[in-house]
C-alpha positions as CSV (number, residue, x, y, z in Angstrom):
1,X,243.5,32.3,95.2
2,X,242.1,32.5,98.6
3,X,243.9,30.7,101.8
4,X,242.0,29.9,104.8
5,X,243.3,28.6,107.9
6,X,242.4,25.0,108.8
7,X,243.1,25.2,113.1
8,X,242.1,21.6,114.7
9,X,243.3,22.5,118.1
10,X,242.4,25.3,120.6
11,X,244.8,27.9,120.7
12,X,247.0,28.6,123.9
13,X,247.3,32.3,124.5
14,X,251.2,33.3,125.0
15,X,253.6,35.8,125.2
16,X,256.9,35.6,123.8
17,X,259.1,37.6,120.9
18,X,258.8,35.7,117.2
19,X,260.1,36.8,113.7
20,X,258.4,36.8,110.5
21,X,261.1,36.0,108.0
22,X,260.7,36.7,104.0
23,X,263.0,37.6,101.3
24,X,265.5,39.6,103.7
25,X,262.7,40.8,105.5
26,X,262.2,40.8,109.4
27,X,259.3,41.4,111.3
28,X,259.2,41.2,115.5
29,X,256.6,40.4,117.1
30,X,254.7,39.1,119.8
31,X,253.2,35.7,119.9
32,X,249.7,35.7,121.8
33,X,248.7,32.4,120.8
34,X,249.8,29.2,119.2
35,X,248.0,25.7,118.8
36,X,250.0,22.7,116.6
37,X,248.9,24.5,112.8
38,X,249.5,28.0,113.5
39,X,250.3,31.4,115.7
40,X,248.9,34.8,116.0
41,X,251.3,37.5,116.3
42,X,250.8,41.1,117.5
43,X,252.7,43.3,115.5
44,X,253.5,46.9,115.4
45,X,250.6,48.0,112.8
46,X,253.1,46.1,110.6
47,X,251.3,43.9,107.9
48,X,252.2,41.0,105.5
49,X,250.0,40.1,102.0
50,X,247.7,37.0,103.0
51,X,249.3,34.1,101.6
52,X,253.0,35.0,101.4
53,X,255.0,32.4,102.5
54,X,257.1,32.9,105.3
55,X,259.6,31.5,108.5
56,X,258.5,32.1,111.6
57,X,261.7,32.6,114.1
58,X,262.0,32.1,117.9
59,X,264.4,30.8,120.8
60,X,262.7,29.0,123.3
61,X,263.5,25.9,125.6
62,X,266.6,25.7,124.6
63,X,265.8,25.2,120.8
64,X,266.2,27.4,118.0
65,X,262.8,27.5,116.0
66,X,262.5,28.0,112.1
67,X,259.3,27.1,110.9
68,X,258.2,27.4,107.3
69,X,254.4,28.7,107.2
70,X,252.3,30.7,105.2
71,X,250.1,34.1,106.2
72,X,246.6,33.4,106.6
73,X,245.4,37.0,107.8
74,X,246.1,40.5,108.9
75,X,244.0,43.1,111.5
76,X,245.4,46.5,112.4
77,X,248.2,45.0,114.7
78,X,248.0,41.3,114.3
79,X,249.1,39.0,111.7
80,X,247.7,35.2,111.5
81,X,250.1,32.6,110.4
82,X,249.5,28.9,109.7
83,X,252.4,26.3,110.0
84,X,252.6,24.1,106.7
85,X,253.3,21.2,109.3
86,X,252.0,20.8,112.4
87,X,254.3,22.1,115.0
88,X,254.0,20.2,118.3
89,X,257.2,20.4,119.7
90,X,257.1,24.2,119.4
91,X,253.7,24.0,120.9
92,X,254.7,22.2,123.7
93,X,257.8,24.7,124.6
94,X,255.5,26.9,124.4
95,X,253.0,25.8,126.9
96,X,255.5,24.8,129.0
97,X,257.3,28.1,128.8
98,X,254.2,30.1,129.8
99,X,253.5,27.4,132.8
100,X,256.8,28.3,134.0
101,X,256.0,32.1,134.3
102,X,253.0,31.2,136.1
103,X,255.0,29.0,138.5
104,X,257.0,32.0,139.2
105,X,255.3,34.5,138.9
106,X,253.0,32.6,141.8
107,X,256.0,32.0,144.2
């Protein structure tokens, strides 16, 4: 059984620590994009089977994230994951997070 990714919205590219989560299992990585259905993470040449089912882990905004999805896709260092819901309020932290660094990073 093959699993493909269905994206409806552009991704925003980010950069912020995330956890893959699976049967005791932790991977870190970091998030370099996200859109409502899914998020790319860049890992450490660390890999997951396409299609395992997974949590996907972060802290941001004030909000503890835990978000079943599934993996979609792997390269040497990144690993593709699609929500099973659509996740718009982690989204939105998301983009707001990154607005803020830009907002200081510009004062």
């Amino acid at each position: 059984m093959h699993y493909f990714e269905h994206r409806f919205e552009k991704r925003y590219e980010t950069n912020f620590i995330a956890y893959i989560m699976w049967d005791g299992r932790l991977i870190e990585g970091t998030a370099i994009n996200i859109s409502p259905q899914g998020i790319t993470l860049k890992t450490r040449a660390l890999s997951c089977p396409a299609n395992l089912k997974v949590s996907v882990c972060c802290f941001m905004s004030d909000k503890d994230f835990d978000v079943s999805s599934a993996i979609t896709h792997n390269t040497n260092d990144t690993i593709g994951i699609e929500f099973n819901q659509p996740q718009t309020d982690l989204y939105q932290s998301a983009i707001e997070q990154e607005q803020q660094k830009l907002t200081f990073s510009a004062a």
